[in-house]
C-alpha positions as a printed Julia matrix, in Angstrom:
50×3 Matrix{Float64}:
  87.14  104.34  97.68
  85.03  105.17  94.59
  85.25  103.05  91.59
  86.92  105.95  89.81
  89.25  106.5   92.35
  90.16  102.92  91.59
  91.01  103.24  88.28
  92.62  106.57  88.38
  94.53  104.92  90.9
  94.93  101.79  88.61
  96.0   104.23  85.63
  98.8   106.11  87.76
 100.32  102.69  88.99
 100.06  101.86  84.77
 101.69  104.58  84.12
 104.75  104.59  86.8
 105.11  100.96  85.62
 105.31  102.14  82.18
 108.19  104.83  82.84
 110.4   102.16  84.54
 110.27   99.61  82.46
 109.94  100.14  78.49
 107.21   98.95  76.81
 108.93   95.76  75.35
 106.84   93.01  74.48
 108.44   91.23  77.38
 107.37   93.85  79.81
 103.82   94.05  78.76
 103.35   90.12  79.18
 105.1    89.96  82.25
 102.6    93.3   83.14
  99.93   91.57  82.19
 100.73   87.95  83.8
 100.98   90.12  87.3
  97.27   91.88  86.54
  95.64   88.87  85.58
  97.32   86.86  88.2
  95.62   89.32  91.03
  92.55   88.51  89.14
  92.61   84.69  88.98
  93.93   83.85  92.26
  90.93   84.94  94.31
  88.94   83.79  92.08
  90.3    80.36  92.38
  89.89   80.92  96.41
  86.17   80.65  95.76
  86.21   77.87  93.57
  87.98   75.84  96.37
  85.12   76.89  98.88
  82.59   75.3   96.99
């Protein structure tokens, strides 16, 4: 999958997410805890390999 596939992709999941659940301040944290969370956890898979 291209890289703009991805995001498109990335964007129409956003998006979806955005239509069932408001865009409270809540929402968007907890949104952005799960993004970052998909982010950091491999990350810290490496880490423990070296």
């Amino acid at each position: 999958m291209s890289i703009s596939q991805t995001l498109q992709n990335y964007w129409a999941g956003m998006a979806a997410y955005n239509r069932c659940h408001p865009p409270t301040f809540t929402s968007q944290w907890q949104a952005f805890k799960s993004e970052a969370s998909e982010f950091i956890r491999p990350l810290a898979e490496i880490r423990k390999m070296f």
